[in-house]
N, C-alpha and C positions, 0 to 999 in steps of 0.2 A: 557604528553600533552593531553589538552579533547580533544576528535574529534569536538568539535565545533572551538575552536584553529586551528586544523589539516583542520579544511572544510577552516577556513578562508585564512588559509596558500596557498589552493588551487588554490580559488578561484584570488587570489591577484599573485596568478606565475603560473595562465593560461588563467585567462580573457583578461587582458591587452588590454581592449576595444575591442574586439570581440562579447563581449555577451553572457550571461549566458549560453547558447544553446551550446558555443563552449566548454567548460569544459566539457560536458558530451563524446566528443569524446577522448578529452585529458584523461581523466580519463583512457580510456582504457588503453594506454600505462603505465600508474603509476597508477596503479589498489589497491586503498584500497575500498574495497567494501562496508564499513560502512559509508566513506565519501561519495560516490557517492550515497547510497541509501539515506542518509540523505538529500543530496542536492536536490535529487529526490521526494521526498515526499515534501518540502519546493518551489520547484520551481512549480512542478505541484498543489499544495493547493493553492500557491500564484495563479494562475491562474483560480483552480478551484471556490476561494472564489467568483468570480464576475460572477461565472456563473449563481446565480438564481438573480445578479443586486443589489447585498448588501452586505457588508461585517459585520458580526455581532459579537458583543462583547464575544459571545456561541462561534464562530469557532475558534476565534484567544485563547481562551482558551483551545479547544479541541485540538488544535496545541501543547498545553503547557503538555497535558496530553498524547500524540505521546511520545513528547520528553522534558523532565524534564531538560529545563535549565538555568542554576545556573546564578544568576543574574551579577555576573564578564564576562560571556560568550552573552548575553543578542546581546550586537551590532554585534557581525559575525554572528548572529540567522539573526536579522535584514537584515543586510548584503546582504546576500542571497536571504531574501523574498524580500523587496523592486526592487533587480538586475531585479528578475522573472517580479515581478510587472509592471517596466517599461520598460522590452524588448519588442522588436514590436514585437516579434519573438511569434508565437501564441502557444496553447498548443498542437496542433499535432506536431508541429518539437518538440518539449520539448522531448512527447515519443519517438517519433523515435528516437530520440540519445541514449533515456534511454533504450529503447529493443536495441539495438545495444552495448550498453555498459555492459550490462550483457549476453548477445548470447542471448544461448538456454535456458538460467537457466530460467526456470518459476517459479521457487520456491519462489525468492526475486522480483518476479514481481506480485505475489497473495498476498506476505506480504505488498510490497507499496499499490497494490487496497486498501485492507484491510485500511490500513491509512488512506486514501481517504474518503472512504464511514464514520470514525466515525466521520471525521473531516466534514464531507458534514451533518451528523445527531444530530451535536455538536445543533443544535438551532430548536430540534424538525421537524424540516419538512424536508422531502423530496422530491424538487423538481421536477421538468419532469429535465428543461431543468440541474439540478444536473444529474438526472439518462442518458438523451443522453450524459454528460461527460461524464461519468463512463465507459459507455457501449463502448466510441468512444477510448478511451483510452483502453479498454480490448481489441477490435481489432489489435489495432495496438502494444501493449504489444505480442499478438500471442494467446492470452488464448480463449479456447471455449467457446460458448454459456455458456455451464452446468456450467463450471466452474463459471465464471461469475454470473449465478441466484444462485450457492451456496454461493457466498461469499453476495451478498442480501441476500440470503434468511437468516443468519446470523445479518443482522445487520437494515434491514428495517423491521416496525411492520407492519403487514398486507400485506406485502410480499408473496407471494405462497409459504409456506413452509413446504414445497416437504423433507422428508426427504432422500430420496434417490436424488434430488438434493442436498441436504450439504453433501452428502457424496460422489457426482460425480458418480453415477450411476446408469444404467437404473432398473426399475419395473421388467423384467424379468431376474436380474443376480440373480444367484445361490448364497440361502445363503452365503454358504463358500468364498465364491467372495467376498462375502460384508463385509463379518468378516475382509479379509486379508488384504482391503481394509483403513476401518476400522481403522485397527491396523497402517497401513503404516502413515494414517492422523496424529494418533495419536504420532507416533515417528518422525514427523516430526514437529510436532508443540513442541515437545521439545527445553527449553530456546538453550543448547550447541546447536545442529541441527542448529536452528534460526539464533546464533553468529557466525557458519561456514557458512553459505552463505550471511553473510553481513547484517542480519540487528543488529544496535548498540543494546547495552542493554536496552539506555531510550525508543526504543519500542518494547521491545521482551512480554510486559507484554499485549501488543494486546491480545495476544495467549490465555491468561487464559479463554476472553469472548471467540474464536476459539474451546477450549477442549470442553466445556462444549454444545456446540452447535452440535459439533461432537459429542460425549458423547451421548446426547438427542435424535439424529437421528439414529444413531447405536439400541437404546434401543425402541425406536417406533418401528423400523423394527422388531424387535427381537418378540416387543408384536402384530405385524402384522400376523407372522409367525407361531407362538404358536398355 
């Protein structure tokens, strides 16, 4: 069964006119965590699309490039974004259930940003009032500051890009710090890594534009240091 099947399955034996916002606590109790990040990236995009006051033919395709799916699977995709769409329910309750449905894991909650922002940069600009989502949603996800301007400084051009922001830390750590660092980024943006904390495989391929970012800021530092 796809997980787009499995999300619909969910969504249809735990909505039961509640409202998309109540599945994410349900979830908890029957925890597949590739369903609920998916429904998490589709509920909050759905919401984020209206945030610069347009929804444009660039983002509903960079949604399609999150997650490759297959045109028999097409209406629970739907399904799901329109529920987001017409909840009154606004995008802070959305987070909050969504940082509550993962705890403490920040791991699968930098991999959703990350969705966010390519889907917010799907049609070239990047707004303010995109960037106060972003930012209002890192809050309340629990992620820092730093963390936060790394996963910009990644994905927005003309961004501050700090390479020791993309790799989460400060100008005065000790090379070896920043190596072990580094390395930690780097084995965690591995595909298996990715698929143990839940996210599906149609967006584990974020990560590749992730390595190479990391990768670039690792080796600045390196020729800083030299």
């Amino acid at each position: 069964m796809s997980i787009w099947s499995r999300m619909a399955e969910a969504i249809a034996a735990l909505a039961k006119g509640e409202g998309l916002s109540a599945v994410f606590d349900k979830l908890r109790a029957r925890p597949d965590r590739s369903v609920g990040f998916t429904i998490a990236v589709i509920a909050l995009g759905a919401k984020m699309a209206k945030a610069d006051g347009t929804v444009t033919r660039d983002e509903v395709i960079a949604f399609r490039e999150v997650f490759l799916i297959p045109p028999q699977e097409e209406a629970n995709a739907a399904l799901v974004f329109n529920l987001a769409r017409q909840d009154v329910a606004g995008f802070d309750l959305y987070a909050q259930r969504i940082k509550a449905m993962f705890g403490n894991d920040g791991a699968p909650l930098c991999d959703l940003l990350e969705g966010l922002f390519h889907i917010a940069l799907a049609d070239g600009h990047y707004h303010p009032k995109e960037d106060a989502f972003l930012q209002e949603v890192a809050t309340i996800f629990g992620l820092s500051e730093r963390q936060f301007r790394a996963i910009r400084a990644r994905f927005v051009e003309g961004a501050p890009r700090d390479p020791y922001d993309v790799l989460g830390v400060s100008h005065d750590t000790p090379l070896p710090e920043i190596r072990a660092v580094w390395r930690q980024l780097v084995r965690e943006t591995h595909p298996d890594q990715m698929a143990a904390r839940g996210v599906p495989q149609e967006a584990v391929k974020l990560a590749e534009r992730r390595l190479i970012v990391i990768n670039r800021a690792w080796e600045e530092i390196q020729d800083k240091a030299a």
